[in-house]
Backbone as JSON, one array per atom type, in Angstrom:
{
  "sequence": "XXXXXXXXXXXXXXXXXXXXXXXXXXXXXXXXXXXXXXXXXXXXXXXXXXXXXXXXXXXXXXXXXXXXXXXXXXXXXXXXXXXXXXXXXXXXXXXXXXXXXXXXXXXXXXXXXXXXXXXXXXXXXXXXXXXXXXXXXXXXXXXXXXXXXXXXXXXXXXXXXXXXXXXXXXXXXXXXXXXXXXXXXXXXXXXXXXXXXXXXXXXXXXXXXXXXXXXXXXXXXXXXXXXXXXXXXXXXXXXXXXXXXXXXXXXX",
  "N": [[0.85, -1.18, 0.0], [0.23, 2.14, -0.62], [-0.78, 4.13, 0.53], [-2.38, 4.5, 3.69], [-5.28, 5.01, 5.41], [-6.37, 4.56, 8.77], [-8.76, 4.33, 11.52], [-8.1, 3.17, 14.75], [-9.15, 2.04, 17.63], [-11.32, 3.63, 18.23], [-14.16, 4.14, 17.31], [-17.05, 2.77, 18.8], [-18.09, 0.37, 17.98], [-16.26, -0.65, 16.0], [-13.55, -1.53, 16.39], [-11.3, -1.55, 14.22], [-10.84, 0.25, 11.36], [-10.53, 1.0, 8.41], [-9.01, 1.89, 5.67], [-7.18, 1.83, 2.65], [-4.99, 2.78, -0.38], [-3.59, 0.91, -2.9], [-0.78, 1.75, -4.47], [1.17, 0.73, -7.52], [3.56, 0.02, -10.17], [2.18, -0.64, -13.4], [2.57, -2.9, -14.76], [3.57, -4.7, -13.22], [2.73, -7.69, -12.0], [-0.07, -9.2, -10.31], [-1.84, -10.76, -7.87], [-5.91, -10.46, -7.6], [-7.58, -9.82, -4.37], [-8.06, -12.64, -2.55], [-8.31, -16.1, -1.1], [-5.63, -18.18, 0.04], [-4.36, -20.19, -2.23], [-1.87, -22.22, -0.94], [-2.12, -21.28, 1.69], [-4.46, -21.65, 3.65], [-6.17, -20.16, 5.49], [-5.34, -17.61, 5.22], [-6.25, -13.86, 3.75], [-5.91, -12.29, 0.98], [-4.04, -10.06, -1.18], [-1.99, -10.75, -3.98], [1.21, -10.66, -4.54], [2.8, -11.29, -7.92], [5.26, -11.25, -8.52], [6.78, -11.67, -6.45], [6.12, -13.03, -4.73], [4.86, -12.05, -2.08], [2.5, -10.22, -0.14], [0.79, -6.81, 0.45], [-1.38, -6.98, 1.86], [-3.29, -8.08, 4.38], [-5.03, -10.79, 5.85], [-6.29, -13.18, 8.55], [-8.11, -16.03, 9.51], [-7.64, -16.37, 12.29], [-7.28, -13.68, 12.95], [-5.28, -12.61, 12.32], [-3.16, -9.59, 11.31], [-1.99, -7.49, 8.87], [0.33, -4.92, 6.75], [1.77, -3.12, 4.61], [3.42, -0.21, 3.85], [6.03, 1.56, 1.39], [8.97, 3.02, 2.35], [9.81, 6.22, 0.97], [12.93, 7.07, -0.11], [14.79, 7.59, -2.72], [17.53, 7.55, -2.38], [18.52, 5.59, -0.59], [17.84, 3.29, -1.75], [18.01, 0.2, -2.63], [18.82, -1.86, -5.59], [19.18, -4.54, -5.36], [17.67, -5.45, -3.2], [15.34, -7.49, -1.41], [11.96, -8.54, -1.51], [10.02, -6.53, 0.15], [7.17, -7.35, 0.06], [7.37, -9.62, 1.18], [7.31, -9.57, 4.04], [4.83, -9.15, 5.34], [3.31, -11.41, 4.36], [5.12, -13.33, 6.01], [4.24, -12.53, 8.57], [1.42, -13.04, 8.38], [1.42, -15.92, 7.96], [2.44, -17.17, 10.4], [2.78, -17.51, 13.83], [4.25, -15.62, 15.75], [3.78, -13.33, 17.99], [2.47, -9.63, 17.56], [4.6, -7.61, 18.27], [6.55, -9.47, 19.17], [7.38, -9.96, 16.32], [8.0, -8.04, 15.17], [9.96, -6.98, 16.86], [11.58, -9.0, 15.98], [12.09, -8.64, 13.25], [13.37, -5.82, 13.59], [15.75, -6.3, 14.57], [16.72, -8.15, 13.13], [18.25, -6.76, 11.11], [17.95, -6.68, 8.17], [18.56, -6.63, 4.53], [15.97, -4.78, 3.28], [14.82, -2.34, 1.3], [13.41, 0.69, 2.72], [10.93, 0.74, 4.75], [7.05, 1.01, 6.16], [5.67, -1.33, 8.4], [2.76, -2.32, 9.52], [1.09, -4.43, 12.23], [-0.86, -6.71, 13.94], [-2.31, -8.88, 16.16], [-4.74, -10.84, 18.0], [-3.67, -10.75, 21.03], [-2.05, -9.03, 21.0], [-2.9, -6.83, 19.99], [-2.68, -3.75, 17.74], [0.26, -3.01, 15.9], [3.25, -1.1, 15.19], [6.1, -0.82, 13.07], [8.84, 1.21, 11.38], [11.16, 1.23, 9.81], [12.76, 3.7, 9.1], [12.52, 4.59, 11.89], [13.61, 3.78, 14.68], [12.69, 1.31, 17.42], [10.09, -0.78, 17.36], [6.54, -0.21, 18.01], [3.18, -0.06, 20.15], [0.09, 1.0, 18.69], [-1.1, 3.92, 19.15], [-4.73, 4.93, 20.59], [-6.85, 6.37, 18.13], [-7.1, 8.34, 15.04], [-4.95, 7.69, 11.82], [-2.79, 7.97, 9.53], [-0.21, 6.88, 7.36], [2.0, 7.03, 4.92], [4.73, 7.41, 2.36], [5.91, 8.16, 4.6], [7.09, 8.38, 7.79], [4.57, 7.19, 10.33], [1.75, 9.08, 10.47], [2.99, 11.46, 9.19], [2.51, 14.71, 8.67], [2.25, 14.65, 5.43], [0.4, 16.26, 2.7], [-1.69, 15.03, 1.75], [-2.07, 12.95, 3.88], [-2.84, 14.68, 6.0], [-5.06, 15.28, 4.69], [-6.88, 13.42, 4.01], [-7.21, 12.03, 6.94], [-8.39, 14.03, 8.06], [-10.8, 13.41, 6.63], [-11.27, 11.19, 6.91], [-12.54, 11.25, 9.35], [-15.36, 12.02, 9.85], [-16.56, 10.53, 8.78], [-17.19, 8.4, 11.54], [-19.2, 7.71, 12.87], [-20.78, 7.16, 15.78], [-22.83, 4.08, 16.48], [-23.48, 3.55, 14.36], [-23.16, 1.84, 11.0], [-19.81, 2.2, 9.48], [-19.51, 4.1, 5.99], [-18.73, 1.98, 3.49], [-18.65, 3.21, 0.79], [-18.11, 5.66, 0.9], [-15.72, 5.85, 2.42], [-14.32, 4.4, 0.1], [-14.7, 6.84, -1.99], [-13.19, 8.46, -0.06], [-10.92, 7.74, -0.67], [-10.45, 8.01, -3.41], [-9.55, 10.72, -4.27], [-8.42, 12.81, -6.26], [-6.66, 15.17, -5.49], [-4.73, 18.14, -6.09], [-2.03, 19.23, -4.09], [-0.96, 22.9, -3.85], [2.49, 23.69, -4.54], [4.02, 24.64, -2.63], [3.62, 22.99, -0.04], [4.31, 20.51, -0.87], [6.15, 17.14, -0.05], [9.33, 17.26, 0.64], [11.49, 14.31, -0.66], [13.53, 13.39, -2.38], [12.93, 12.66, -5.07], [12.18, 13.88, -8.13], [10.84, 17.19, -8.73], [8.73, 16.9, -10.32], [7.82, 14.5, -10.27], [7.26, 14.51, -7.23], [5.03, 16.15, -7.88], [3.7, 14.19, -9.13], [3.13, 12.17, -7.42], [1.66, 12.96, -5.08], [-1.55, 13.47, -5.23], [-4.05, 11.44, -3.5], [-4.73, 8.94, -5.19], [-3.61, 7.86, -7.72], [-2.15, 8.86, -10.66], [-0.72, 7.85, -13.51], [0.81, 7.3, -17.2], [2.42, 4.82, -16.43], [2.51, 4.3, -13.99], [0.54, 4.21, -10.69], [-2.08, 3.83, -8.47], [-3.5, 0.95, -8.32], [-5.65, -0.15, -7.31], [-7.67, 0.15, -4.03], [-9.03, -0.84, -0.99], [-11.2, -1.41, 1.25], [-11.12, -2.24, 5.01], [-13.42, -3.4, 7.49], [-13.81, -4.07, 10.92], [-15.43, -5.65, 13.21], [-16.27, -5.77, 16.76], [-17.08, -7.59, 17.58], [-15.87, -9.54, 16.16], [-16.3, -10.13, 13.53], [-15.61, -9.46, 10.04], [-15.23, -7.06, 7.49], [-13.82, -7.21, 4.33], [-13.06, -5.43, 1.72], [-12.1, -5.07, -1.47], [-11.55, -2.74, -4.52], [-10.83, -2.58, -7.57], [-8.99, -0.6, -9.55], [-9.75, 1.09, -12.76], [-11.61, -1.25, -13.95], [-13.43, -1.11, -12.06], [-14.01, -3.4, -11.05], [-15.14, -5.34, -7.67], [-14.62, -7.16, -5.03], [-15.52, -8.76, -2.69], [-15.63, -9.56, 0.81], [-16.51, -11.5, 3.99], [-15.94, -12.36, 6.71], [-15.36, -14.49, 10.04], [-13.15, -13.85, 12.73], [-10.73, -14.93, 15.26]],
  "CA": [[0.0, 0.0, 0.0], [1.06, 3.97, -0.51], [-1.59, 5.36, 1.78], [-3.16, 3.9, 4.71], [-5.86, 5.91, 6.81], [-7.09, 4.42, 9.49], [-9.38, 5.02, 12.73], [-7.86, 2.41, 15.89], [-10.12, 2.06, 18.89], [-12.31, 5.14, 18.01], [-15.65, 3.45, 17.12], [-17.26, 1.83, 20.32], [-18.21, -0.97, 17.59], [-15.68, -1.14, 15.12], [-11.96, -0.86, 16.35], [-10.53, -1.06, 13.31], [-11.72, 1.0, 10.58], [-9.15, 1.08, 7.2], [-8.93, 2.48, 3.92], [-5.42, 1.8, 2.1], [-4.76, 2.39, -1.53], [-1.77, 0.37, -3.4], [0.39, 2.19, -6.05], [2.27, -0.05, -8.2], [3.79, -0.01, -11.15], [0.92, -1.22, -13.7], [3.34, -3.92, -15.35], [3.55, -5.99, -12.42], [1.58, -8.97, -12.28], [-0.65, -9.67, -9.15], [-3.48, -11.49, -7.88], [-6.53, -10.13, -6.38], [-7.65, -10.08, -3.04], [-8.74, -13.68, -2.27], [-7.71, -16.76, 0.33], [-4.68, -18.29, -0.7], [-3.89, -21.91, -2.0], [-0.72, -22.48, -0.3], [-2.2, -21.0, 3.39], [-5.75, -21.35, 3.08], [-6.95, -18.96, 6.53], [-5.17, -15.52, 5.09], [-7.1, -13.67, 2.89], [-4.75, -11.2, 0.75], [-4.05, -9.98, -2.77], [-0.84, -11.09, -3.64], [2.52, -9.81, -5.75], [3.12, -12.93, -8.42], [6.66, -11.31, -9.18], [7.99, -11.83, -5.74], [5.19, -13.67, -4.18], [4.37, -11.37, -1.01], [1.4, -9.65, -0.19], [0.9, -5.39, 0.96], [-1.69, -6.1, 3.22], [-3.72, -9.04, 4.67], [-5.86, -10.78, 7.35], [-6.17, -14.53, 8.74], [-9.48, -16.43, 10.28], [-7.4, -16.29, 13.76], [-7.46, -12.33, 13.68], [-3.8, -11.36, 12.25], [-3.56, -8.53, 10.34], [-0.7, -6.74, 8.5], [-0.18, -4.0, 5.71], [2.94, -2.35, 4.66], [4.11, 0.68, 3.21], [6.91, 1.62, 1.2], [9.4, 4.57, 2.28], [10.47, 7.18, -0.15], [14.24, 7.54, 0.15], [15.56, 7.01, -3.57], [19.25, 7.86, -2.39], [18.79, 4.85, -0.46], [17.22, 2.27, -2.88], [19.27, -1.21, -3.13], [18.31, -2.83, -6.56], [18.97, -6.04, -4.96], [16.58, -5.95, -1.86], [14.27, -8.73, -1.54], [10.65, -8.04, -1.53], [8.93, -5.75, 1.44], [5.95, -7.79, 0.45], [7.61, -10.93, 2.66], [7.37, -9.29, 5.59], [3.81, -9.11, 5.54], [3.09, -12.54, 4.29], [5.78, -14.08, 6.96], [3.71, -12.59, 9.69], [0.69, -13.62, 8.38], [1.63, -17.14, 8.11], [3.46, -16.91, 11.18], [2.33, -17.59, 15.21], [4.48, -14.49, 17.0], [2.95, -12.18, 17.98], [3.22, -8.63, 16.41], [5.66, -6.7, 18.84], [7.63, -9.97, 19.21], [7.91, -10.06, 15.28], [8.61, -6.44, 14.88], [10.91, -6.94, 17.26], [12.53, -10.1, 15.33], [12.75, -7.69, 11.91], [14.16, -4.23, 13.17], [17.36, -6.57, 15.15], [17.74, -8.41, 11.72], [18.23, -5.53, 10.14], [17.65, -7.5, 6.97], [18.41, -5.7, 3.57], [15.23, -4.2, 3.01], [14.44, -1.07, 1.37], [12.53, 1.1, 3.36], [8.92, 0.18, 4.93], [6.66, 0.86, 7.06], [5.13, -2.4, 8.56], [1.24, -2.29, 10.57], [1.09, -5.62, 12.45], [-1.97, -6.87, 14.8], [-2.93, -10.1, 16.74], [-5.76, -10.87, 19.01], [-3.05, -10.55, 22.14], [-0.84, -7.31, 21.87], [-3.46, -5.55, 19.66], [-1.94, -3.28, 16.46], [1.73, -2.28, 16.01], [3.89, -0.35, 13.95], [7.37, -0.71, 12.84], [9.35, 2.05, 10.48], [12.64, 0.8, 9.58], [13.37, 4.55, 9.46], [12.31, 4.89, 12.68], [14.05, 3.45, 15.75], [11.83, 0.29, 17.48], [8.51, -1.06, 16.99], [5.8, 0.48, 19.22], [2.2, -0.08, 19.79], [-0.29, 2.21, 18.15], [-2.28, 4.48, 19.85], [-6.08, 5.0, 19.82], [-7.19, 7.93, 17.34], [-7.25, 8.4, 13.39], [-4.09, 7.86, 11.94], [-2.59, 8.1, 8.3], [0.09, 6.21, 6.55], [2.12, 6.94, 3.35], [5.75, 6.81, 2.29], [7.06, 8.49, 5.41], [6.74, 7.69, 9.04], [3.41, 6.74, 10.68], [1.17, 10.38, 10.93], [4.35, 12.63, 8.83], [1.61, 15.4, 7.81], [2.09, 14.85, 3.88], [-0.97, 16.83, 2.3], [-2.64, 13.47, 1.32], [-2.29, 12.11, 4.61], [-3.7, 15.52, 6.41], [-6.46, 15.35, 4.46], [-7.33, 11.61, 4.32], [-7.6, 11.96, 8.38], [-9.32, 15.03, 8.36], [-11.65, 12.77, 5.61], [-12.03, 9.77, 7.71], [-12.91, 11.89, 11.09], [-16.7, 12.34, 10.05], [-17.33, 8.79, 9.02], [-16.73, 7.5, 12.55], [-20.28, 8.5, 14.07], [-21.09, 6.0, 16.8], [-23.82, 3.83, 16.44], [-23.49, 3.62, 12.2], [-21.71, 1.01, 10.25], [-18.51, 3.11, 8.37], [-20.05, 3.62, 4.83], [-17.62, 1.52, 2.53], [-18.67, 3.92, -0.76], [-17.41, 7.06, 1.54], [-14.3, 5.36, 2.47], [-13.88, 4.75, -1.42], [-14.84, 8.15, -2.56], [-11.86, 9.46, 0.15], [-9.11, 7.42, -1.36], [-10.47, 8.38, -4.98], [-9.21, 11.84, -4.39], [-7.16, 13.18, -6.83], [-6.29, 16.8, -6.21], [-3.31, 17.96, -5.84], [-1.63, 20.69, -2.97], [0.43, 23.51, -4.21], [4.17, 22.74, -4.56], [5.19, 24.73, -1.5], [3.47, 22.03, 0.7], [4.87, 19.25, -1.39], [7.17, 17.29, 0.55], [11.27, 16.69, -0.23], [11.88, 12.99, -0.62], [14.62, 12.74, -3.1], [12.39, 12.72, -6.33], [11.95, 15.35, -8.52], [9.48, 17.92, -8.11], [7.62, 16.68, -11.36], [7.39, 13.31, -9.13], [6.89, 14.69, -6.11], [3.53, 16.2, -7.62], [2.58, 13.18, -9.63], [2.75, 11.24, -6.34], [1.27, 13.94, -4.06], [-2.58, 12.89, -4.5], [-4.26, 9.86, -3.03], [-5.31, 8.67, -6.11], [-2.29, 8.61, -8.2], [-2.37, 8.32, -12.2], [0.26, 8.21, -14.75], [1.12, 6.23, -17.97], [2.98, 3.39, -16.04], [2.57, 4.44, -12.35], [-0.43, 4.59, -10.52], [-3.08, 3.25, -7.77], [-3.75, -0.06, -9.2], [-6.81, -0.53, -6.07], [-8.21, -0.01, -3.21], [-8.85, -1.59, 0.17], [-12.06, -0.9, 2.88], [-11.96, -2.91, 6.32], [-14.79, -3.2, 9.07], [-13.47, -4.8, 11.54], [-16.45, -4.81, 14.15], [-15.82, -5.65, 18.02], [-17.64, -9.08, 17.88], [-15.28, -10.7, 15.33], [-16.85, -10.1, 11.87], [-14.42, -8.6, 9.56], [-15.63, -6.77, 5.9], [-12.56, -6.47, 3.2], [-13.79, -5.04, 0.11], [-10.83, -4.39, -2.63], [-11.97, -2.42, -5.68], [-9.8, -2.63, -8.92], [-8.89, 0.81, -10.67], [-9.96, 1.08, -13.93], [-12.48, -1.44, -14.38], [-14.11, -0.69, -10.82], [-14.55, -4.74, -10.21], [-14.94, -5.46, -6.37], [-14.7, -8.0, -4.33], [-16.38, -8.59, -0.92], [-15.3, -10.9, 1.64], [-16.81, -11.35, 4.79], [-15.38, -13.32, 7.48], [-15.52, -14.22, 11.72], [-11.7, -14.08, 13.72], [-10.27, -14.86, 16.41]],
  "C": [[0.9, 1.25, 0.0], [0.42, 4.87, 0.46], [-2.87, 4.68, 2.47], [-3.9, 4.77, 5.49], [-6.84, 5.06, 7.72], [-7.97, 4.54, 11.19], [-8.83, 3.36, 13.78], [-8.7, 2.47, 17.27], [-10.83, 3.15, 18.68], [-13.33, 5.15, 17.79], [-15.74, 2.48, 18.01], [-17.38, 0.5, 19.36], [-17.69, -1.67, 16.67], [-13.65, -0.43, 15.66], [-11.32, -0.96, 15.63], [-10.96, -0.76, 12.31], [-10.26, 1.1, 9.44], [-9.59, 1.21, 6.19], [-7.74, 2.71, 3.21], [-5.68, 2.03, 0.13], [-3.29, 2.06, -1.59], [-1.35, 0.95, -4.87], [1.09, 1.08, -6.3], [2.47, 0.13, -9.23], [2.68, -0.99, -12.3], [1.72, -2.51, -14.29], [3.66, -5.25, -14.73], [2.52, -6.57, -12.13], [1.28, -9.59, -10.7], [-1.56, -9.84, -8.91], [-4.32, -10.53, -6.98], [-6.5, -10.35, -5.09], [-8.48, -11.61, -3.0], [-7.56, -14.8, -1.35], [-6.58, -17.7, -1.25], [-4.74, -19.81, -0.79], [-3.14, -22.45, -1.02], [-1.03, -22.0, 1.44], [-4.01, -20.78, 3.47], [-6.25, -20.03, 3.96], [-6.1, -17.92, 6.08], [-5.85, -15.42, 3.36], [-6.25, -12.12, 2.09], [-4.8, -11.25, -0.76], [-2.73, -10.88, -3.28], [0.36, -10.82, -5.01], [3.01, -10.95, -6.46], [4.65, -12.42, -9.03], [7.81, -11.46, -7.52], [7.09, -12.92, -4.29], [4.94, -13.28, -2.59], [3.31, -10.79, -0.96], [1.71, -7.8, 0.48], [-0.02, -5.6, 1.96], [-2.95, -7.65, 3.25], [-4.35, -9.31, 6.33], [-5.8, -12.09, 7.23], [-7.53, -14.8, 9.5], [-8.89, -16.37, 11.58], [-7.03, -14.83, 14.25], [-5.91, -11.63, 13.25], [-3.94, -10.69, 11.36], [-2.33, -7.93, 9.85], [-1.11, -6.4, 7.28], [0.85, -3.55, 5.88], [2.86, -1.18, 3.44], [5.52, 0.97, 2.58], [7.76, 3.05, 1.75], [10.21, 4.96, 1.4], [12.05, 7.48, 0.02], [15.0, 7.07, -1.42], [17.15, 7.09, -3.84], [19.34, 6.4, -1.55], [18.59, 3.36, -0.89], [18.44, 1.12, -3.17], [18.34, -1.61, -4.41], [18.09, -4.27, -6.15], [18.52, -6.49, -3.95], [16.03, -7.17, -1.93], [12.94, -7.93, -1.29], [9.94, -7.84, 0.06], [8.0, -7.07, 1.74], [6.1, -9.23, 1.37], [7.23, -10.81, 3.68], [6.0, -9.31, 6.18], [3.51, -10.65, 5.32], [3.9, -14.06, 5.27], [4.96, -13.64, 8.29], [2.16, -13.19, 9.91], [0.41, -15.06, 8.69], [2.01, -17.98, 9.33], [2.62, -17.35, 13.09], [2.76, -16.58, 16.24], [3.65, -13.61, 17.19], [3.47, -10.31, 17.85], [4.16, -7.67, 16.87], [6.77, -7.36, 19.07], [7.97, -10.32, 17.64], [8.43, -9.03, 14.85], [9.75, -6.6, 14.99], [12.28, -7.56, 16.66], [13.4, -9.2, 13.84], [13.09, -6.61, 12.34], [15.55, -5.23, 14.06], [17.49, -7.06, 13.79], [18.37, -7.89, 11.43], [18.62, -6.0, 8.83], [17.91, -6.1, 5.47], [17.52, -5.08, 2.8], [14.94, -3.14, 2.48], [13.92, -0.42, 1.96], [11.4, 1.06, 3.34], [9.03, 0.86, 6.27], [5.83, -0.03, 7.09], [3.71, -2.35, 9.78], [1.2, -3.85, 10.48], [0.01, -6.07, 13.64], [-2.03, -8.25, 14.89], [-3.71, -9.52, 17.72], [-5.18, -10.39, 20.43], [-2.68, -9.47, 22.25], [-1.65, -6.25, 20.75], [-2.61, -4.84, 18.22], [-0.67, -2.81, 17.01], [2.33, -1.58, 15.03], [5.42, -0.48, 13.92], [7.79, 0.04, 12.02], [10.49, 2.31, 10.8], [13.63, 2.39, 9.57], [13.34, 5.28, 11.37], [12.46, 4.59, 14.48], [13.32, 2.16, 15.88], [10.56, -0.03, 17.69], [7.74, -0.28, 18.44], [4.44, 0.0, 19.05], [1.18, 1.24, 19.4], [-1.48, 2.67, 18.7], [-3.36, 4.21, 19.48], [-6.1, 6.52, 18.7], [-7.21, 7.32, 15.88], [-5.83, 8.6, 12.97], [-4.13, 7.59, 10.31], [-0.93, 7.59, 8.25], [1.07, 6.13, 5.28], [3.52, 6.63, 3.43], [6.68, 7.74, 2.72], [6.54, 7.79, 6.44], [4.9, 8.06, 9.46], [3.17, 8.46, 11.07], [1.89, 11.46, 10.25], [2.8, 12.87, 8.39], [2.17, 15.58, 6.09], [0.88, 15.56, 3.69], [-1.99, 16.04, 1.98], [-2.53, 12.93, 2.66], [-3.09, 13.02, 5.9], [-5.14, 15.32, 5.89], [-7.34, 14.35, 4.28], [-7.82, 11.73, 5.71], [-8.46, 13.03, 8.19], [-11.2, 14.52, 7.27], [-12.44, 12.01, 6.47], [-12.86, 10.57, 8.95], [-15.0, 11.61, 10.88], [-17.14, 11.11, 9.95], [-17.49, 7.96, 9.86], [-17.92, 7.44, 13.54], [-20.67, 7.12, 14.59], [-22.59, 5.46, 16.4], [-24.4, 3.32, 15.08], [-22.79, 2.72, 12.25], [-21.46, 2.28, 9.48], [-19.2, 3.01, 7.0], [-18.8, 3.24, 3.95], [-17.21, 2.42, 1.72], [-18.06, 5.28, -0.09], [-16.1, 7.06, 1.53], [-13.83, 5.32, 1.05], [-14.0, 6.25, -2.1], [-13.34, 8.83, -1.5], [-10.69, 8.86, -0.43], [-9.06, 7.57, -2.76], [-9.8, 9.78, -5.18], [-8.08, 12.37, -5.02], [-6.62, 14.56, -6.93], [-4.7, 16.75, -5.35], [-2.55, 18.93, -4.78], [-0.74, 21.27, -3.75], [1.71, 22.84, -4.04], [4.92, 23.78, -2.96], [4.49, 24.34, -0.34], [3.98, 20.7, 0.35], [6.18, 18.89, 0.08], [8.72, 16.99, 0.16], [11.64, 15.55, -0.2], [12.74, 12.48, -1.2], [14.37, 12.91, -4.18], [12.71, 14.0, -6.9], [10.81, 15.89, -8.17], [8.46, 17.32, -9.05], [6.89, 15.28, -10.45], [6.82, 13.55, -7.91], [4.84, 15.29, -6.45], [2.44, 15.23, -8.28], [2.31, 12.45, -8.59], [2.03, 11.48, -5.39], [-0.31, 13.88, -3.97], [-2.49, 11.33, -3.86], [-4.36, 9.05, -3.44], [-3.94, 8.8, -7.13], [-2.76, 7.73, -9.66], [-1.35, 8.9, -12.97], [0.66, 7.38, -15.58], [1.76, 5.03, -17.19], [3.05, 3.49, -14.61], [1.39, 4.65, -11.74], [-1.6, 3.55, -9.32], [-3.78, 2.5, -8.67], [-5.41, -0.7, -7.99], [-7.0, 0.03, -5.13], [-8.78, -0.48, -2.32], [-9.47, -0.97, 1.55], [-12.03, -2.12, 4.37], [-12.33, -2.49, 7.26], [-13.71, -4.07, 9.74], [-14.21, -4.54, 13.03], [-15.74, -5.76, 15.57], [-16.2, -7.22, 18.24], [-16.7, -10.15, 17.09], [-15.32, -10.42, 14.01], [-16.14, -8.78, 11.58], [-15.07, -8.54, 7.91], [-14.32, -6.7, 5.41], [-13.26, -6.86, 2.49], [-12.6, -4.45, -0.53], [-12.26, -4.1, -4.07], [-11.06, -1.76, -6.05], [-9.68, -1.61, -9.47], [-9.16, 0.09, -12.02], [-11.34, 0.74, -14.61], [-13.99, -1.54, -13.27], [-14.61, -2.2, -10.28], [-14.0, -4.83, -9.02], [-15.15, -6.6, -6.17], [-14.63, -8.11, -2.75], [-16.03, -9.4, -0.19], [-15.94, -10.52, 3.43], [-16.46, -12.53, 5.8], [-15.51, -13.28, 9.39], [-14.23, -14.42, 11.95], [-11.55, -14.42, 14.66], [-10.88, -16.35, 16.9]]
}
């Protein structure tokens, strides 16, 4: 994923509330969101050029979703794929502050991520390889992209300031809302842009939420419910040709 907003304990009946879109390059070849052959209980899209996933869930309640970080001065060509890290925790039995913990001592040759990790026991976490060691993540509305967890980017200000109204107690989250805020394609002046290494022409093709360009671009979208009793909605819908897919499932 490039931009994660989501609400953590903040709805008495849904503590986790999420709306991620995934940029990728359109050339790479990956499967929808659906349960996997090879692990049947996680339910995830999945990257068929390095065989990892960005962001996933399991019938026993684990959850993970990564981000990439922007640093192209530090870019290895010969990393291995982010998307492991998500699909090793999925698969996986630690739990998510003692796996954090396991990947920031590696210190494995990774490009830069940020990693959102949750079990039924220690609750959500966050790791950002730029960012010292894993922590758990507060309650509140929180945003996501390709800096550290909350950096006010202009897309990640206004994503939170998006999600805030959808959270009214007592409502299910409307999915089509959540999709209409990660459809947003405008763009902020350039002297809010932020400095990441790119050029500026990059910096403002990347700078909505919604990102479109001949070979670069938000290839989906990604709503979960995740209500208090167990029952978990993920709904991915496909750029372009707007096909969705619904999944509804119990955890834990």
């Amino acid at each position: 994923m490039c931009l994660i907003l989501f609400a953590y304990r903040v709805h008495p009946d849904y503590p986790l509330i999420l709306a991620a879109n995934r940029d990728e390059f359109y050339a790479r070849p990956a499967l929808p969101l659906g349960w996997w052959q090879d692990a049947p209980d996680l339910l995830a899209g999945r990257d068929l050029a390095a065989g990892g996933t960005w962001a996933g869930i399991t019938r026993s309640g684990r959850f993970a979703a990564i981000t990439n970080y922007r640093d192209p001065a530090r870019m290895r060509a010969d990393a291995p794929s982010r998307g492991a890290l998500v699909g090793d925790f999925l698969r996986g039995t630690q739990t998510a502050p003692a796996y954090l913990d396991d990947v920031a001592a590696a210190g494995l040759p990774y490009n830069g991520f940020n990693l959102l990790a949750a079990d039924p026991a220690a609750g959500l976490w966050y790791y950002g390889s730029r960012d010292g060691r894993p922590r758990a993540v507060e309650a509140g509305v929180h945003g996501l992209s390709n800096a550290l967890l909350d950096t006010p980017w202009p897309k990640v200000r206004r994503g939170k300031a998006g999600l805030q109204p959808l959270l009214e107690a007592g409502t299910r989250p409307d999915p089509e809302a959540l999709f209409t805020l990660l459809a947003d394609t405008s763009r902020p002046p350039d002297a809010e842009l932020p400095s990441t290494g790119v050029s500026p022409e990059w910096e403002r093709l990347l700078s909505p939420a919604w990102i479109v360009s001949p070979t670069y671009g938000t290839r989906g979208s990604l709503v979960l419910l995740w209500r208090a009793d167990g029952r978990v909605e993920m709904i991915e819908r496909e750029a372009g040709s707007g096909e969705e897919r619904a999944f509804r499932l119990r955890v834990g």
